[in-house]
Each structure stands twice: as C-alpha cells, then as structure tokens.
C-alpha positions as CSV (number, residue, x, y, z in Angstrom):
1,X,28.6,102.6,-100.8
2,X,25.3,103.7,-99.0
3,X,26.3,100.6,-96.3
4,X,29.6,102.4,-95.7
5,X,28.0,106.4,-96.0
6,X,25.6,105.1,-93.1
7,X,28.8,103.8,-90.9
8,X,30.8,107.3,-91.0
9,X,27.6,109.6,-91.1
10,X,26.2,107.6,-87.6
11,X,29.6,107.9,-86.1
12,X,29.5,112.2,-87.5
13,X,26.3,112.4,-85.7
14,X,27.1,110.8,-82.7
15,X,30.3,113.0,-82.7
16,X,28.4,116.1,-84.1
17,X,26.1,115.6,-80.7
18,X,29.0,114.8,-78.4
19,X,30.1,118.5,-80.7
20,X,26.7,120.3,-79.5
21,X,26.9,119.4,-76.2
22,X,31.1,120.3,-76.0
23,X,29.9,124.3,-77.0
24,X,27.2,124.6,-75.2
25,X,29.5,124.1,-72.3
26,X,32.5,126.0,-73.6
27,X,30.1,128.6,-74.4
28,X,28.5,128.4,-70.7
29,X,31.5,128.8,-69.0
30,X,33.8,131.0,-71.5
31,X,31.0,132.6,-73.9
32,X,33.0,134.8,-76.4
33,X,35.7,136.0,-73.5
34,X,39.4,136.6,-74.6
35,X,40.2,133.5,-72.9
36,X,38.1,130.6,-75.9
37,X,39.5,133.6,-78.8
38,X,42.8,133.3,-77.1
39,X,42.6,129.4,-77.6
40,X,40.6,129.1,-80.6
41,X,43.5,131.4,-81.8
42,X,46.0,128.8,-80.9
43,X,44.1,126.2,-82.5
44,X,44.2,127.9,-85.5
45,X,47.6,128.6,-85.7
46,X,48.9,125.3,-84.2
47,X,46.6,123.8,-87.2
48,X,47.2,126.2,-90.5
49,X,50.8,125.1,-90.6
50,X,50.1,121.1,-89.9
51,X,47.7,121.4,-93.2
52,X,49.7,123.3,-95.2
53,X,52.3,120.8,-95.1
54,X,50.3,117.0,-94.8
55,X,46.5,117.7,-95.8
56,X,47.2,116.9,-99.8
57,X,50.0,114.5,-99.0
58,X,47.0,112.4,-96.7
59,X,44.2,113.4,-98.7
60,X,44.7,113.7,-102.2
61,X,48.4,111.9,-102.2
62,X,47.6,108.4,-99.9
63,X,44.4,107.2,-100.2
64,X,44.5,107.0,-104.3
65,X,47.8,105.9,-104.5
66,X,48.1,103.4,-102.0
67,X,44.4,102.1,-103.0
68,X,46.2,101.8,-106.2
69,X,49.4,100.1,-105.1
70,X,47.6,97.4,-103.0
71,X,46.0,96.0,-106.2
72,X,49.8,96.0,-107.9
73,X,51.8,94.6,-104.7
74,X,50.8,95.0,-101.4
75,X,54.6,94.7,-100.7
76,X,54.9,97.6,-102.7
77,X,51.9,99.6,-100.9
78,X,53.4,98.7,-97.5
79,X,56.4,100.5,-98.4
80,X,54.6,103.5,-99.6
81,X,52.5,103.8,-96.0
82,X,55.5,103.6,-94.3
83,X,57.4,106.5,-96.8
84,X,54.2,108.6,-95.8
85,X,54.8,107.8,-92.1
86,X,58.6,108.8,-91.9
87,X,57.7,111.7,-94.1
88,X,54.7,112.9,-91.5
89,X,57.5,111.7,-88.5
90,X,60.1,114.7,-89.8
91,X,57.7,117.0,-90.7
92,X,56.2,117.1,-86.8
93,X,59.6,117.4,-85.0
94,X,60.7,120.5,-87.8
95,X,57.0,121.9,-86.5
96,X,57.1,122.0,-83.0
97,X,60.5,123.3,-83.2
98,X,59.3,126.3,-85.7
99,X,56.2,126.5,-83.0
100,X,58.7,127.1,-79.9
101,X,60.5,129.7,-81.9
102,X,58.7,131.4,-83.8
103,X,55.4,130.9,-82.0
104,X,54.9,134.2,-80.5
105,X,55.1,136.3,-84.1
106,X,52.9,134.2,-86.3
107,X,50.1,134.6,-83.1
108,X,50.6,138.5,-84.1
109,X,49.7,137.6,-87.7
110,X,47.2,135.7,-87.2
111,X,45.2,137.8,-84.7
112,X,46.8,141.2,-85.0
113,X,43.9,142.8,-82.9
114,X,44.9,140.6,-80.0
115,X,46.5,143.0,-77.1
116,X,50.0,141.7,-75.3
117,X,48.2,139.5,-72.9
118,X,45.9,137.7,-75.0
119,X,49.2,136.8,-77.6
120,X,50.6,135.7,-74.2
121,X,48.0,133.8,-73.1
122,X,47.9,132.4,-77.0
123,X,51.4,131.1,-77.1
124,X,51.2,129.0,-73.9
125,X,48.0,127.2,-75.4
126,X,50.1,126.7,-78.8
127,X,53.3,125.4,-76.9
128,X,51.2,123.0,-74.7
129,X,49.5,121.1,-78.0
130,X,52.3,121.7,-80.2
131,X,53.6,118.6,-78.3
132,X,50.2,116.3,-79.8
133,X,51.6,117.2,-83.3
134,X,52.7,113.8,-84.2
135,X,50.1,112.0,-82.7
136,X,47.2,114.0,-84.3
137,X,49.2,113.1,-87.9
138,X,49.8,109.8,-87.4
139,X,46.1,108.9,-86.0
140,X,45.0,110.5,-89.1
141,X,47.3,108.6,-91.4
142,X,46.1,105.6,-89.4
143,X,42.9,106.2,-90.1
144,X,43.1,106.4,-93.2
145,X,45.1,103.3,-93.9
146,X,42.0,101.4,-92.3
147,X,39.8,102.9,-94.7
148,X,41.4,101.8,-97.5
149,X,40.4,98.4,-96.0
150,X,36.9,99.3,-95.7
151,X,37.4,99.9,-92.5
152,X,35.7,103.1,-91.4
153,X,35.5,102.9,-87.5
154,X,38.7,104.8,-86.8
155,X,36.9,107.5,-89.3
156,X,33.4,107.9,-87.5
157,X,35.0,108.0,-84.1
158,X,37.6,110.3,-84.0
159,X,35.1,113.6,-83.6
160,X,33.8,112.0,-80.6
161,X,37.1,111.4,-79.1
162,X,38.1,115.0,-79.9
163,X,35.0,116.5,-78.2
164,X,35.1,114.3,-75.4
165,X,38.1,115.3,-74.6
166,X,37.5,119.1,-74.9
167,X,34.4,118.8,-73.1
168,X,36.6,117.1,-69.9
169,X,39.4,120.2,-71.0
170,X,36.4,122.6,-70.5
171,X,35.3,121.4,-67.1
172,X,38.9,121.4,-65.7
173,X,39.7,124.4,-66.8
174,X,37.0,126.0,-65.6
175,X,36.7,124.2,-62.1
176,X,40.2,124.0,-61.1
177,X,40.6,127.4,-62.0
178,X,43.3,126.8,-64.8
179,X,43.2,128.3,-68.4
180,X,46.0,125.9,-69.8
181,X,44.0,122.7,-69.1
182,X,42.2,123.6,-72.5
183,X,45.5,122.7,-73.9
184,X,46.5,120.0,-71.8
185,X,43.0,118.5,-73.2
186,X,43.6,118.7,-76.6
187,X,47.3,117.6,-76.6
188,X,46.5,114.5,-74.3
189,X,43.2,113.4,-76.5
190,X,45.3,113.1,-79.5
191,X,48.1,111.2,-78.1
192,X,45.7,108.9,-76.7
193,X,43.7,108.5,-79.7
194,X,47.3,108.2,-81.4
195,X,47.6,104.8,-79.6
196,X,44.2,103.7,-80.4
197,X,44.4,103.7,-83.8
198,X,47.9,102.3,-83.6
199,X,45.9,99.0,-81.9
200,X,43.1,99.0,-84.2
201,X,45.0,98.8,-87.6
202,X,48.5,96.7,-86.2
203,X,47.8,94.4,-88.3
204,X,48.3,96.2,-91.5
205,X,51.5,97.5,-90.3
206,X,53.6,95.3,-92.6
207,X,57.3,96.7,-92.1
208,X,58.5,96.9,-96.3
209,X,60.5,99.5,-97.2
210,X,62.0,99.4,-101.2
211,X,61.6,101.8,-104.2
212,X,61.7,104.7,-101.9
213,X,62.3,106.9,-104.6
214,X,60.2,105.8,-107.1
215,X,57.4,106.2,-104.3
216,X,58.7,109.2,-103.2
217,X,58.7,110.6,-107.1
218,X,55.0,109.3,-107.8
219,X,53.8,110.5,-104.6
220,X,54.9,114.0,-105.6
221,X,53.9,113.6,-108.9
222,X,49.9,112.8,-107.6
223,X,50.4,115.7,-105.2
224,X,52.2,118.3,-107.3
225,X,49.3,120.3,-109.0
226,X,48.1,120.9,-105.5
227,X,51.3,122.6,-103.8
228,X,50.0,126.2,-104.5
229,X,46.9,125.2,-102.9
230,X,47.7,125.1,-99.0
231,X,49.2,129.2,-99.8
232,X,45.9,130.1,-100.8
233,X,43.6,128.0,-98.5
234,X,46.2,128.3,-95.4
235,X,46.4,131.9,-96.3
236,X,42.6,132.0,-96.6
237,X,42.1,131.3,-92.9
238,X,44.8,133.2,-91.9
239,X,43.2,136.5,-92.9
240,X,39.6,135.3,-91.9
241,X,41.2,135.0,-88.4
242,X,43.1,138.4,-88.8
243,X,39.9,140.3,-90.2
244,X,37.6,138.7,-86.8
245,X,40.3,139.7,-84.4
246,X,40.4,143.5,-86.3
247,X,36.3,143.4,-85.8
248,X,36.6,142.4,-82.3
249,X,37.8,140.0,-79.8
250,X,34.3,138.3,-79.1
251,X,34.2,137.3,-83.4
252,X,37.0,135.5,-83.3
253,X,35.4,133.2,-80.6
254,X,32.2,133.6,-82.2
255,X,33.0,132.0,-85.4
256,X,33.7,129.3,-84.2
257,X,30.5,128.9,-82.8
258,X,28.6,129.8,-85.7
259,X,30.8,127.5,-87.7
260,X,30.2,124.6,-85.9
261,X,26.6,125.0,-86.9
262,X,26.8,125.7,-90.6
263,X,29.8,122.7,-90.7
264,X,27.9,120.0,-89.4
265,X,26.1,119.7,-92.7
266,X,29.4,119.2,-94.5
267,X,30.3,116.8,-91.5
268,X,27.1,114.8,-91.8
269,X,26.3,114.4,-95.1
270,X,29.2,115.5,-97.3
271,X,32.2,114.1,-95.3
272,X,31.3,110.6,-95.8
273,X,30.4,110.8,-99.5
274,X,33.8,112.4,-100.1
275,X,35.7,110.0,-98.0
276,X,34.0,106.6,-98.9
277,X,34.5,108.7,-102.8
278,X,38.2,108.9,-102.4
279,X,38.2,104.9,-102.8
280,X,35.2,104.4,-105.2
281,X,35.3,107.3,-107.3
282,X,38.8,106.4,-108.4
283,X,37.7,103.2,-110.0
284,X,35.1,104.4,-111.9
285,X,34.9,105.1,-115.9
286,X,33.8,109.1,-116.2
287,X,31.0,108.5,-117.4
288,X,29.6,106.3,-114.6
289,X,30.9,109.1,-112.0
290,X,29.1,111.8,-113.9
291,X,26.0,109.7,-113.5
292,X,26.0,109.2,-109.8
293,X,27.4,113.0,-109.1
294,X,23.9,114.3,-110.9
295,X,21.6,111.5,-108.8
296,X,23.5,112.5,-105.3
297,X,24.0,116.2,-106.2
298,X,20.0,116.2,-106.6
299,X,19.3,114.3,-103.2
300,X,21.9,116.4,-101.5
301,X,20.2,119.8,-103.4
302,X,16.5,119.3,-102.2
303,X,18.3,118.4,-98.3
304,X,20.6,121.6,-98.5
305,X,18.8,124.4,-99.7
306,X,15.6,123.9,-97.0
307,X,18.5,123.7,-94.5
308,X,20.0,127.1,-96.2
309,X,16.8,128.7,-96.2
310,X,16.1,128.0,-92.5
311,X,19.9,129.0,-91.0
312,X,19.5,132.2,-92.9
313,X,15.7,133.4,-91.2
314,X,16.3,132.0,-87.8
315,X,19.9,132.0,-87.5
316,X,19.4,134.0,-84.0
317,X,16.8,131.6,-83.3
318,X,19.2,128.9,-83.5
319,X,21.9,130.4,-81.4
320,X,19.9,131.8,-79.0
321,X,18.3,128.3,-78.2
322,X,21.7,126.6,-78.7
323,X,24.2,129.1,-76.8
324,X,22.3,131.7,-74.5
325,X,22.9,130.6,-71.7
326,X,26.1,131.4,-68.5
327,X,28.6,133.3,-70.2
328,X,27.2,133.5,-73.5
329,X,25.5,137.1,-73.0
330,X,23.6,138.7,-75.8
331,X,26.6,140.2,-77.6
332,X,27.8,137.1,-78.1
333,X,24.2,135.7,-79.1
334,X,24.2,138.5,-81.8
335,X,27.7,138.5,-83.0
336,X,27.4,134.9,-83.7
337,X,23.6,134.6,-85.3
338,X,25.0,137.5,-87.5
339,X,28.0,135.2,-88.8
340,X,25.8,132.3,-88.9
341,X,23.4,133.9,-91.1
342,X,25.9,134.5,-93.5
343,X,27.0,131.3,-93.3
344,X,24.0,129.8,-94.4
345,X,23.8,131.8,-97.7
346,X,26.1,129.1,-99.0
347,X,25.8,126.6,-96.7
348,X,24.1,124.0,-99.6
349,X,27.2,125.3,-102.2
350,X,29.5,124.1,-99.8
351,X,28.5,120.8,-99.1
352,X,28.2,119.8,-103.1
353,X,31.4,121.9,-103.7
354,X,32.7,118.8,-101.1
355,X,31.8,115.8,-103.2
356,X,32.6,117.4,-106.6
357,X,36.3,118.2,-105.2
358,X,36.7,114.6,-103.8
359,X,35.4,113.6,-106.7
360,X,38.0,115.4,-108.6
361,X,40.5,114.3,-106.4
362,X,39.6,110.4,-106.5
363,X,40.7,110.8,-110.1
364,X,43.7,112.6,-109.8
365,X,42.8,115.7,-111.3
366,X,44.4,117.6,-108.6
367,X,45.4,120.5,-111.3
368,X,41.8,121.4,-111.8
369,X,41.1,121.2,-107.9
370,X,44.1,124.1,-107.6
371,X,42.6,126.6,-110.1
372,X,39.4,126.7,-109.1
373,X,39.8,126.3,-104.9
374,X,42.3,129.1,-105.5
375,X,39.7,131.6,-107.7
376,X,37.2,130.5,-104.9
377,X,40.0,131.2,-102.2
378,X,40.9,134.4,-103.3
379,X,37.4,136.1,-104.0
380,X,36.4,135.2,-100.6
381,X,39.9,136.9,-99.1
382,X,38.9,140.0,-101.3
383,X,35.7,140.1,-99.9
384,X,36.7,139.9,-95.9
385,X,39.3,142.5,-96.7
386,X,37.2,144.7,-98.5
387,X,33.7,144.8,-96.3
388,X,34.7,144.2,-93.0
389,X,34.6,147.5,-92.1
390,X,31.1,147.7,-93.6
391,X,29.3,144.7,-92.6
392,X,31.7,143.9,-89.7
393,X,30.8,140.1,-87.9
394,X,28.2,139.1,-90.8
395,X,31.3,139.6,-93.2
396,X,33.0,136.6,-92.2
397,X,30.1,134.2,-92.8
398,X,29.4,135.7,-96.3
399,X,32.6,135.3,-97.2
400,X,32.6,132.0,-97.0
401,X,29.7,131.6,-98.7
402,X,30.5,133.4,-101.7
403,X,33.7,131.0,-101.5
404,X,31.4,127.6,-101.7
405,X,29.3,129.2,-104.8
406,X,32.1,130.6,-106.7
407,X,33.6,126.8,-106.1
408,X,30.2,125.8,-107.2
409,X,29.7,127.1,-110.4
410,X,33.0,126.0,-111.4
411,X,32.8,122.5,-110.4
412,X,28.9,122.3,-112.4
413,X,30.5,123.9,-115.2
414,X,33.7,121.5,-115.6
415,X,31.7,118.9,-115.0
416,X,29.3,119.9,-117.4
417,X,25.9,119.0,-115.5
418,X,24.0,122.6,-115.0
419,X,21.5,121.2,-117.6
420,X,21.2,117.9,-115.3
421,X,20.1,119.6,-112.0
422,X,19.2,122.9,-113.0
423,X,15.7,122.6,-113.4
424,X,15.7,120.8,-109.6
425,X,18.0,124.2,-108.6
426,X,15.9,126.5,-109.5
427,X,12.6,124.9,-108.5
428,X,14.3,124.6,-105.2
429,X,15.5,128.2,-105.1
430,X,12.0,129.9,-106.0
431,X,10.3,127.6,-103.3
432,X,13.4,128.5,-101.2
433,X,12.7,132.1,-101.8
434,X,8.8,132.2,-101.5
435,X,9.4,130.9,-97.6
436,X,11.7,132.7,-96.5
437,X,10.2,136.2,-97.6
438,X,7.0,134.3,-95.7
439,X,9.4,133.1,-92.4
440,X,10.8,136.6,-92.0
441,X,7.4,138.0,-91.4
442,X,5.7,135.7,-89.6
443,X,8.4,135.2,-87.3
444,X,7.5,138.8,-86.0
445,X,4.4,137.5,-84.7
446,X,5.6,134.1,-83.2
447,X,8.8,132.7,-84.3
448,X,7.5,128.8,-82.9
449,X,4.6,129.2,-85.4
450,X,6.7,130.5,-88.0
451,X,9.0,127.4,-87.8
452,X,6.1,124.5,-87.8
453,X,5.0,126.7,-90.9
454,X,8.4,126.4,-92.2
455,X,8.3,122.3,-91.9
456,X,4.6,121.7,-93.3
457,X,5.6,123.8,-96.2
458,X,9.1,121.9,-97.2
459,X,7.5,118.8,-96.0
460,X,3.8,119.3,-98.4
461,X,6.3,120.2,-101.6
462,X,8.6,117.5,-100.8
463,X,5.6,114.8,-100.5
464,X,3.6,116.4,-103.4
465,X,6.2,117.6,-106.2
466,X,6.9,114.5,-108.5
467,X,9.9,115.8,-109.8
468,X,11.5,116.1,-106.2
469,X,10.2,112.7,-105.0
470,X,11.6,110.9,-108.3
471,X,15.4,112.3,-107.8
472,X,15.2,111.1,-104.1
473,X,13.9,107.4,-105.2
474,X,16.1,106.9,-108.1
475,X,19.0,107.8,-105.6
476,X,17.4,105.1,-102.7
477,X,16.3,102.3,-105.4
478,X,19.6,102.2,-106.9
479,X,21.4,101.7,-103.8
C-alpha cells in the first residue's frame, strides 16, 4: 500500500508543481479579469453535469465491482468494463447535445452576476470543450481500469498532462491575442490524453459482452444509494459559483486560485489513500479497516492541522508570494487570501473526511456516504446563502470548511473512533491554537521571522512529544 501511495502522491506532486507553475501564469497574464471568471465559469459548468451523471458510476460503481468480478471470471469483468464504456459513450453525445442547446441558460444559473458579454464569452469556451467530453470520460475510465491492475501511472500523470496543457492554452491565448485558445487547450489535452491511456492499458481491452443485464442491475444496485448525492453535491457548487459571481466578478476567478492551494493537500496526501483504498479497503474484515483508519487518520491529523494553522495566519502571505505578480493586482491578492483563509479552517477535516468516505465506499456502504455528504452539503449551501452578504469573498472558503467538519464529525462518530484520536486532536488543536494567537502578532513585526518561528515550534513538539512521535512510527514500522 505505502509502495503504491508513494507512486500516485510523486506523480500529484509533480502535477501539483506543473499546477503552481500553470496559475502563476494564468494569474500573470489574466489575474482575476472577466476573461479566467468567464472560463473558469465554463469549466464549471461544462463539468457539474459530466459528474452528476458518471462520478459514482466510475467511483463508487467500477472500481469495487469490477475488482470484484475479476476474482469471479474475468470474462465476466470484461463484460462489465465494457457495459460502463457504452454507458459513458451515450451519456457524452446526450451531453454535448444538451450543452449546444441549452448552454447559454444554465451559464445564467450558474453565474447569474455575469453581464451579457461575459455569458457570451462563457458559452463559446463551454461549446469549444464540450467536444473533449468523451475523451475526458473515457481516459478516466481508462485509468481506472489500469488501477485495478495495480497499475497507477495513468493515475499520477493525468494532472500533469491537464496543466501542461493549460499552461500551453495560457501562453496562446495570451500571445496570439485569442481568448478561445483557453478552450481549444483543454478540449485538445483530453483527446490526446484519451489516446494515451487507450495505448497504455490495450491490453486489458478484452472485447466480452454477456449478462448485460444482470451487470447492468448490480451496477445500479452498488450505485443506487448514491443517486440523490450528485443533486446535492452538483447543486452545492452550483450555488458556490452563483454566490461568487453575486459578490463579484473577480471571486469567481479568485476561488479558484485559492482553491488550488487549500486542494493540493487533498491531492497530495488524501487522493492516493482513497484511490489505492478503493481496491484494498474492500477486501478487508471491519475490524482490520477500523484499525488502519485510526493509525493513518493520526499520521494524517499531526500533518493537517500545522498545515491548517499556517493557511489560516498567512493566507495573504501565501498568495501574495505565489500570485502577485502581472495581472494579479492587489484586489485580487486580497479577494483570494480572504477565501483562502477560510479555506484553511477546515482544510485538515477535509482531507480525513476523503479517506473515511473512500473508505465507506470500498465497502459499499454508499447509503451512509449519501446521508451524511448531503447534511454536510446542505449546511454549507445554507451558509453561502445566508452570509454572503455579510462576510462577502471569505464566505465562500468557510463554507467549505464547515462542509469538511460537519462531514467530519459524522464520519468519527459512525465509525466510532473519537476515543481513538481524540486525545492526539485535541493536543494538536491547543498547540494549534497557542501558535497561531503567537503568528498573528508577531507577523506584525516581520512576517519572515514569524514563519521560521512557526517551523521550530511544530518542528520542537513534533521531535519532543512522545505521544505524536509514537502514532507517526507505528504508521512507518508497520508498513
């Protein structure tokens, strides 16, 4: 497992730095303008209606079940890959067709703070990488089939092929004084990847095609408690991007920015536990699972909560160093730190909340993932609806914090392990707190200082607290 974590976590960081590097650009040469809302718009709403339909069938309905049928009859889980293929097939053309009609009207809904031109400009990004929506399904189904053969290449490389190809989308754009080669960009990076993951896993592509309905039936079956759930988590980012375009034009670009920050943890260090989880998790009695959730839950406590605690003093810090440059003018700066420092209220919630719902997930109990992602969900909408007015950018990012510890509490409480890591939580939290009260003031006096004060201090605890060094070499000796 930790062989396998190292394989996708290497290729997320690569990828996460190709990432860095792909916003400092788009942020030198676009900064928060209408042009990056206008496409990060598009992106959004070329991409709420491909997860409502596939993300549960791919997530929660393949991996499981065809990791399940390949120990039956690998006749049999042929058959079923190739049922998800045709399904994913018809599901793209019905999409791009919807996108080409109704396009225009669901860009008012999702950014109804958008003037005439912006929607404009909007629509021609969507229509452009509408036509990539078969190739970005199928690369992803690919991918997936490989890593149910231990395979996780196709996994670890895709975010560097998607920011590569931004980045060269960026610098066209921008150079040959075209908007719409932000689209060309994305549509052409996924119809090339499309083709690379078709080469890399040909092999597995076994043509068997029997007991259709009998795969079709237990696919739905696996999948069934989670149909509620892309209403509620689709919805969810609908309104997030409705409630930024009603704050301003330069949020919605800006969360995105401050996002990419806060989302890297999950990226890095929750991504591939959940993933490489999907396929072990699923084989494992529940009390063995419980087990290793409470020795990586610890590990993944005493990495998250520094990294909270820092995000949250010196989220300006952060942005300033990362973005401030070109384009990126000191609105943007301060929209965006504002977002990121909510962000990072909940930025350690979110990244457990990842594994415990994979978790949950690897062992089909998809009905439990639906309650609580929807209570989570639905607070969080409630929040952004209610406050914006009050708290305007830094809304956003609480909001989705108060979404990953709602989801939190749940999860420890279901899985009935608060006793397990609560006296490593708290520790953490009171340390946690005793800092950051401490950053905040010293950063008035030199924020450089204030950060090498930051380090020494986790790093002192970390090295002299028994308690903290034992969870972390339990976790490393037994792997």
């Amino acid at each position: 497992m930790i062989k396998n974590f190292f394989k996708i976590f290497f290729g997320n960081l690569f990828g996460k730095i190709i990432g860095f590097v792909r916003e400092i650009i788009t942020a030198y040469f676009y900064g928060t303008t209408f042009v990056i809302a206008s496409f990060r718009v598009s992106q959004t709403a070329l991409l709420i209606p491909i997860n409502f339909f596939t993300t549960d069938i791919l997530n929660a309905g393949f991996i499981p079940l065809f990791n399940k049928y390949k120990k039956e009859n690998i006749k049999k889980a042929s058959s079923f890959f190739w049922l998800v293929k045709f399904i994913l097939i018809f599901l793209s053309v019905i999409l791009i067709f919807l996108v080409f009609i109704f396009g225009k009207k669901w860009l008012n809904i999702i950014a109804p703070g958008f003037n005439e031109k912006e929607i404009k400009i909007a629509f021609n990004f969507l229509k452009i990488m509408s036509v990539s929506i078969p190739f970005y399904l199928l690369s992803t189904l690919y991918s997936f089939l490989a890593m149910s053969y231990d395979k996780y290449f196709l996994v670890s490389v895709r975010p560097i092929v998607q920011s590569v190809g931004i980045i060269i989308s960026v610098i066209c754009a921008y150079y040959l004084d075209d908007i719409l080669f932000l689209a060309y960009g994305f549509a052409i990076t996924y119809i090339l990847f499309y083709f690379f993951t078709f080469l890399h896993v040909k092999s597995f592509l076994k043509f068997y095609f029997f007991n259709v309905k009998t795969l079709f039936f237990d696919l739905f079956h696996s999948i069934k408690p989670l149909l509620l759930l892309p209403f509620f988590l689709q919805g969810n980012i609908l309104i997030e991007r409705a409630i930024a375009s009603l704050i301003s034009v330069s949020t919605v670009a800006a969360v995105d920015y401050a996002k990419f920050i806060s989302e890297s943890g999950v990226v890095l260090l929750a991504a591939p536990l959940g993933l490489i989880g999907l396929t072990k998790f699923s084989v494992m009695r529940e009390d063995v699972l419980k087990e290793n959730l409470i020795k990586i839950i610890n590990v993944l406590l005493i990495i998250t909560i520094p990294v909270s605690t820092f995000i949250i003093c010196y989220s300006d810090f952060i942005i300033k160093l990362i973005f401030e440059r070109g384009a990126f003018n000191l609105d943007s700066v301060n929209t965006t730190s504002m977002i990121l420092m909510g962000l990072g209220i909940g930025f350690w919630a979110q990244v457990v909340s990842y594994i415990l719902i994979k978790s949950l997930n690897a062992q089909r109990k998809n009905k439990i993932v639906l309650i609580f992602m929807v209570i989570a969900l639905v607070i969080n909408s409630l929040f952004n609806v209610i406050f914006y007015k009050l708290l305007g950018s830094l809304t956003i990012g609480i909001g989705a914090s108060i979404y990953g510890i709602v989801l939190f509490i749940l999860l420890i409480k279901y899985f009935g392990i608060f006793n397990k890591i609560s006296r490593n939580f708290i520790k953490l939290f009171i340390y946690s707190f005793l800092i950051g009260v401490s950053g905040f003031y010293l950063k008035k006096f030199d924020i450089y200082i204030s950060i090498v004060f930051f380090l020494i201090y986790w790093g002192i605890l970390i090295l002299l607290d028994k308690n903290i060094k034992e969870k972390i070499l339990i976790l490393r000796n037994r792997n």
